[in-house]
C-alpha positions as CSV (number, residue, x, y, z in Angstrom):
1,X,198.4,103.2,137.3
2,X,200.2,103.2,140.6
3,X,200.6,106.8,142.2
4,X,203.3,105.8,144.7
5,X,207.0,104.3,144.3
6,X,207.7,101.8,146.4
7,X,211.0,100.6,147.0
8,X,212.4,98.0,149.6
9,X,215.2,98.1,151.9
10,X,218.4,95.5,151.5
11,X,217.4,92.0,152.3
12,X,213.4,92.6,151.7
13,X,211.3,91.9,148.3
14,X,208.3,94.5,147.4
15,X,205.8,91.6,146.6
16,X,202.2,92.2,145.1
17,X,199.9,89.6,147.4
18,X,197.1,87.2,146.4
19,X,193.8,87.6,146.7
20,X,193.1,83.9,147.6
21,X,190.0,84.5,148.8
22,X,188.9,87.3,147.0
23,X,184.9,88.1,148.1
24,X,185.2,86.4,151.6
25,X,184.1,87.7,154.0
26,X,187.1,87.3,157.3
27,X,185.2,88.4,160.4
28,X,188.6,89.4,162.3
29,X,192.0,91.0,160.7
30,X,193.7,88.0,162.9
31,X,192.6,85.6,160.1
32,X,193.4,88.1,157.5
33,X,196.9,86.8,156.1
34,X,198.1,86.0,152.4
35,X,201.1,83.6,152.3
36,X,202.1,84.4,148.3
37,X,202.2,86.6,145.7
38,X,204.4,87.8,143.2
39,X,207.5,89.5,143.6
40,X,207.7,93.3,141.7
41,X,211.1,94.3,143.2
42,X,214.5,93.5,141.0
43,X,216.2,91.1,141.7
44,X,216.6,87.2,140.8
45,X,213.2,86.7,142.1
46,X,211.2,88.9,140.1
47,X,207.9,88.4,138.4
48,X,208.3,84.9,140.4
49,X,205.2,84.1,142.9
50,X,207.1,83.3,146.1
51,X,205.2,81.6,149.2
52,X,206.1,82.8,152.9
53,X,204.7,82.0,156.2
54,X,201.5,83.3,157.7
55,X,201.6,86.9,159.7
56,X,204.6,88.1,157.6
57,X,202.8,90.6,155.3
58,X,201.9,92.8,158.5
59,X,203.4,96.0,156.6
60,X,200.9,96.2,153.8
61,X,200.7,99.3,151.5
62,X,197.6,99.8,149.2
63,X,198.4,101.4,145.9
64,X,194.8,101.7,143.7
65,X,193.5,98.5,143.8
66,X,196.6,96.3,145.0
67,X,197.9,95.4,148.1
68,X,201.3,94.8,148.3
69,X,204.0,94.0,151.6
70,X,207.9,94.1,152.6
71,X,208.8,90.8,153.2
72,X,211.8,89.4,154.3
73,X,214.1,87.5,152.0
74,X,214.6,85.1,154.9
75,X,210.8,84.5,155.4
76,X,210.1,83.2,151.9
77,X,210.2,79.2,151.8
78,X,209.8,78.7,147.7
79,X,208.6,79.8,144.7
80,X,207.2,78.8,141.3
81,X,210.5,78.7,138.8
């Protein structure tokens, strides 16, 4: 159960990221980017998993167990309809 409510700002999407590569071990945070997850803010692109370039889930909140990051409406490139 999230403890926190997280809400973005106009022309962002709160989005839940993917653990690709769940139990790998990344020797440096450089390497340690998610391009996609699934989007938990209203919107049309809700409950869609939406794919963005790397390095633009730098403002990552942890909630529990999930990660999740303010990205840009601009920086997403597609999504799975």
């Amino acid at each position: 159960m999230s403890m926190i409510n997280l809400e973005p700002m106009p022309g962002y999407v709160l989005v839940e990221l993917a653990e690709e590569f769940a139990g790998v071990y990344v020797p440096d945070k450089k390497y340690d980017t998610k391009t996609s997850g699934i989007v938990i803010s209203d919107g049309d692109l809700k409950g869609k998993t939406v794919f963005f370039e790397e390095y633009k889930d730098g403002t990552q909140v942890k909630d529990d167990d999930k990660i999740f990051a303010f990205i840009k409406l601009e920086d997403i490139r597609g999504y799975v309809s």
